[in-house]
N, C-alpha and C positions, 0 to 999 in steps of 0.2 A: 134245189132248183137254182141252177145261174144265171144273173141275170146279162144278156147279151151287150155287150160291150158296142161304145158309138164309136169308136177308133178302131183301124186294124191295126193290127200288132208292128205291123210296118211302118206306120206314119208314127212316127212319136211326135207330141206334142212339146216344140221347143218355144219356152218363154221369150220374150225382148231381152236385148239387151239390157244392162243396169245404167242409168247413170255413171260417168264416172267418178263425180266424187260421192256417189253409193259404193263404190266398188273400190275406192282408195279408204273411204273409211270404214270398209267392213275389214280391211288387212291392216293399215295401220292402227285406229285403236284399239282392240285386243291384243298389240304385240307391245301398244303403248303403256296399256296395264299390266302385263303382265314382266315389261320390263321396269316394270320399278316396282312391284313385288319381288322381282329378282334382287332388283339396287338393295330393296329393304332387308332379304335374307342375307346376299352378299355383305353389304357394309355392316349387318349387324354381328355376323364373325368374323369378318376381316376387315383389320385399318388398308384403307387403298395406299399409304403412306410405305406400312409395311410389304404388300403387295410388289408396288414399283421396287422395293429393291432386293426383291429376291430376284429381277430380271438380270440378263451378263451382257452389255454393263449396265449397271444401276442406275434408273431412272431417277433423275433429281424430277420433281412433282409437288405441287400443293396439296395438299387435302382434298380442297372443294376441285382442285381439275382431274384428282384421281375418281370424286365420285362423278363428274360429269364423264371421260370416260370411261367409266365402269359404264354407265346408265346407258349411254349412245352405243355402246359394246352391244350391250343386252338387247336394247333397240331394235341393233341392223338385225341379231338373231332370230329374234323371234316374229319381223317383217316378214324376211329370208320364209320361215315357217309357217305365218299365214298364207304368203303368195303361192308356197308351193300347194298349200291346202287346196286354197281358190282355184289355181290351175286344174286339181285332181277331181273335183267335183262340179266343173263345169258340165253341162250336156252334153253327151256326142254326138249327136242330132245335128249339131250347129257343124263339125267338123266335117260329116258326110255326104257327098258328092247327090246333087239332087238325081233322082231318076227319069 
């Protein structure tokens, strides 16, 4: 027996908006962790020293600015791949022209 539904199938029930720094911190810190578990697997096989100069031409670099951009590298990355997330599983309710 099923039991009858309080929605018709037409009305989808679209939440509120978020805050936006709910919404700036649900994409930035996950891409913030996950970019320096990158940093951490990166710089633990390769020297960024080494790195810069296998580029044509050879990057003269410190140490510590090759791990910083390493890290900010990683960063825009995996931002880039939160926001597209958040974009992909927004409601489409909110998109759809009222009736």
């Amino acid at each position: 027996m099923s039991i009858p539904s309080q929605h018709n199938n037409n009305d989808a029930i679209v939440p509120p908006p978020r805050p936006l720094v709910q919404r700036l911190g649900a994409i930035l810190w996950p891409a913030f962790l996950l970019a320096g578990l990158g940093s951490m697997i990166l710089f633990g096989l390769y020297d960024p020293v080494t790195l810069a100069e296998l580029l044509d031409p050879p990057l003269v670099i410190s140490r510590h600015a090759g791990y910083a951009l390493g890290f900010f590298c990683l960063w825009a990355m995996t931002t880039a791949s939160s926001y597209l997330t958040w974009v992909l599983l927004r409601p489409s309710a909110r998109f759809k022209a009222p009736k």
